[in-house]
N, C-alpha and C positions, 0 to 999 in steps of 0.2 A: 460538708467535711473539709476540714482543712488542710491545703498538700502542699508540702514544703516547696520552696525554690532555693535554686543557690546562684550567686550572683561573683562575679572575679570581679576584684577591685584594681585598678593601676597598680599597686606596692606587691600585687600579686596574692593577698587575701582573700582566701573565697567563704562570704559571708552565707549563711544561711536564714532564708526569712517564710514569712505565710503572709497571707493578704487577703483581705474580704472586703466586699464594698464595689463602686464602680469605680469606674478607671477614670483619670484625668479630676477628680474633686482632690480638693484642698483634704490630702489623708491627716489624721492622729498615727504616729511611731513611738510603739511602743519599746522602752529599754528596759530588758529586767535587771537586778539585782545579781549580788554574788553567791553563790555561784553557779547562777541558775541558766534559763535558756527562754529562749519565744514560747516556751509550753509553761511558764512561770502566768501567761497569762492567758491560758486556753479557756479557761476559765470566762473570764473577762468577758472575753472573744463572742463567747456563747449567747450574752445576754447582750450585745450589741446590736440593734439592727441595721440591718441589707443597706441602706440607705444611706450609712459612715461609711466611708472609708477607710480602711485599718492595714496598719502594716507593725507587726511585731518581730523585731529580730534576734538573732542569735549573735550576739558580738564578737567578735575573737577571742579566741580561748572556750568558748564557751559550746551545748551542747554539739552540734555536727560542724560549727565553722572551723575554719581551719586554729592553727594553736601552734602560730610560731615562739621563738622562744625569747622576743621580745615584744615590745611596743603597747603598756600595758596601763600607760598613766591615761587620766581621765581625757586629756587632748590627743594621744592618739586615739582612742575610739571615737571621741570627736569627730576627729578626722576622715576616720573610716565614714561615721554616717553621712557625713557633706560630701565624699564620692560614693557612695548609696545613692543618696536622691538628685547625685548629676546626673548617673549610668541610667538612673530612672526617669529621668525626666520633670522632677520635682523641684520646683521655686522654693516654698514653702511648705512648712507642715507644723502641723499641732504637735511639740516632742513631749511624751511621758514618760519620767526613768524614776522607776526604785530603788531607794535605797543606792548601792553604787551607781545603778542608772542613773539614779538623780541625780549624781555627780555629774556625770557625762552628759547629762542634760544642761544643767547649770553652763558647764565648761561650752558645750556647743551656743548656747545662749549669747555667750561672752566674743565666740572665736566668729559665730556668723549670724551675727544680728538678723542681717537681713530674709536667714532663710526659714525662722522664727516667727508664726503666728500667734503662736500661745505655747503656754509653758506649763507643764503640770510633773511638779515634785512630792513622790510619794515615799515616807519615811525617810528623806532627806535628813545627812544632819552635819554637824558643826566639825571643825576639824579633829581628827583621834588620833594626834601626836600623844596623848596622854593616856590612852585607853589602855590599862596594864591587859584585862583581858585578850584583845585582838594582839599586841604583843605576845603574852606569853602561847596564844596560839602559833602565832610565825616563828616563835621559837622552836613548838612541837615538826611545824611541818619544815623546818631548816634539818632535822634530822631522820625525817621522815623521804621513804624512797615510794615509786606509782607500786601500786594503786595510793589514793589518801586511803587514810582508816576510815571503814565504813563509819564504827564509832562514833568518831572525829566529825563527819560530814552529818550524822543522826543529830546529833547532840547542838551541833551550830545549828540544821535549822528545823528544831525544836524551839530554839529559844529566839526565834523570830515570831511565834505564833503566843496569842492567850485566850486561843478558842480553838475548838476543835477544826480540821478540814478531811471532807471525804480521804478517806485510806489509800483509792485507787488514785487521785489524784495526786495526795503526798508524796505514793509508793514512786508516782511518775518526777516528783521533783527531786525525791534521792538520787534516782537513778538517772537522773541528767547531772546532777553534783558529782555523782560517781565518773562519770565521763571528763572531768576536769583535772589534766595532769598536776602534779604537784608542782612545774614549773611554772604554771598559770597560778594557782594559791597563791604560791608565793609571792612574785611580783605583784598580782593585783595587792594585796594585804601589803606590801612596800607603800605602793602607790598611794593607798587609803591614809596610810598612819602619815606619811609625809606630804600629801595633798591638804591644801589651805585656801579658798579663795573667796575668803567670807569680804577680804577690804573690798573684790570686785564686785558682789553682788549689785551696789546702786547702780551700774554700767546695765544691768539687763531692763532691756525697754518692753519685752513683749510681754502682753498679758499674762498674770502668773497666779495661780493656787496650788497650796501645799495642803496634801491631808497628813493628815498624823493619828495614831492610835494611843489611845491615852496610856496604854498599857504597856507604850513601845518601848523596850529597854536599852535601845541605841541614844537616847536623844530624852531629855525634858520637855514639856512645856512651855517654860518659857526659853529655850536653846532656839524652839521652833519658833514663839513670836522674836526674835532675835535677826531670824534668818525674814520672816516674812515683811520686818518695819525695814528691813535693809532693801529690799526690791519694792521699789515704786510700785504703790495700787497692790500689791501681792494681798491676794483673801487666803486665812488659815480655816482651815474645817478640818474640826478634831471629830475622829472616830470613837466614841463611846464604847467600853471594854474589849477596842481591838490593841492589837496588837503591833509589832515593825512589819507585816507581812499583811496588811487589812485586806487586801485585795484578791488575796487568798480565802479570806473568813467571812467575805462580805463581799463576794463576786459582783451581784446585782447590784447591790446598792451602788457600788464604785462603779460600774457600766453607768447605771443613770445619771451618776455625778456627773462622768464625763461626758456624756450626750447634752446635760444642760451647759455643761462649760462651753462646747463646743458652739453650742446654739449661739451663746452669748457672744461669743466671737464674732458668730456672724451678726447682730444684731447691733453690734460696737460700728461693724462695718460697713451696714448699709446707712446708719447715724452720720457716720464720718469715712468717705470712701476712701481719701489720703490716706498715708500713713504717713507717723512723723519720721 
């Protein structure tokens, strides 16, 4: 079973995370999506074996960390994970981030190469300065006071999924959504529509795959080959009638993907034990 830890960062942040695996191996860190928490991917977690090293966090803002009433663009959470795995004693790590994770993925990629083994983008996608929908949402919640509308939070992440996921499991991702004040929505949903950094993408060096669900309503097809011809070597593997949330819908399957990615990492490694 899994048992939360929480961790104080220098800026005063106290992050919440879980962790499976042995200590001192080269971990996979998991970032979830908005507006979720480290139980975004319990899931995941389950069908991983003893033998990875796993660490999933709760970000700022997000379920039990703390939710100051700033610092909310995809480089400060950046941030936060690079004093994560100083306080932890971590060089490097395999980072996996959904959807806004994937941003904060991407952005960490950019800000600290070096602490980057591999890179795994899942529902990733292209800038949403344009996306009327996510606007006309930050409109609702510009007038909206805490709690958010149950409604409002049912309704967004509904329309992440296009396959069913256990009840008990959903029930458990509302009510981490539920947990997120309406000063966190808002800024993150700032952050998204005005966040852009597809010209950096060719700058990320570290091994990189994106999955995608072909049914994802965030992102296209070819938006996603767009993103993956712009990072050197990037492999795209589309999820067949999943969805922006696959990982959710297709626990397992996404655990073995990432256990072979992982493997492959190492197999790049003992090929070539430099790094460039």
């Amino acid at each position: 079973m899994l048992t939360e830890q929480a961790i104080r960062l220098p800026n005063g942040v106290t992050l919440r995370y879980v962790e499976q695996g042995p200590a001192g191996a080269v971990p996979i860190i998991l970032l979830h999506g908005f507006p979720d928490s480290w139980r975004s991917y319990e899931t995941v977690i389950a069908h991983l074996p003893h033998s990875i090293r796993v660490i999933a966090l709760s970000q700022r803002g997000f379920g039990k960390s703390d939710k100051p009433a700033i610092g909310y663009h995809p480089s400060d959470l950046a941030a936060d994970l690079a004093e994560f795995m100083r306080l932890r004693g971590i060089p490097e790590a395999i980072v996996a981030g959904h959807s806004m994770g994937g941003l904060v993925a991407q952005r960490f990629a950019l800000d600290f190469p070096e602490r980057v083994a591999g890179l795994v983008l899942i529902g990733t996608f292209n800038a949403q300065a344009d996306n009327a929908e996510l606007r006309e949402m930050l409109a609702s919640l510009e007038a909206m006071e805490d709690p958010v509308d149950a409604g409002l939070i049912q309704a967004f992440q509904v329309s992440t999924l296009a396959q069913p996921v256990p009840e008990a499991f959903f029930a458990t991702i509302l009510a981490e959504s539920a947990r997120v004040p309406v000063h966190v929505w808002r800024a993150v949903m700032k952050a998204i529509l005005a966040y852009d950094d597809f010209a950096e993408l060719p700058k990320i060096v570290a091994p990189t795959i994106l999955y995608w669900g072909e049914r994802d309503g965030f992102s296209t097809h070819a938006q996603r080959q767009e993103i993956a011809r712009a990072i050197a070597g990037a492999e795209l593997r589309v999820y067949a009638g999943a969805g922006h949330s696959l990982q959710w819908e297709v626990p397992k399957r996404f655990a073995s993907d990432l256990v072979d990615f992982m493997n492959s990492i190492g197999r790049r490694r003992l090929s070539s034990p430099a790094r460039a």
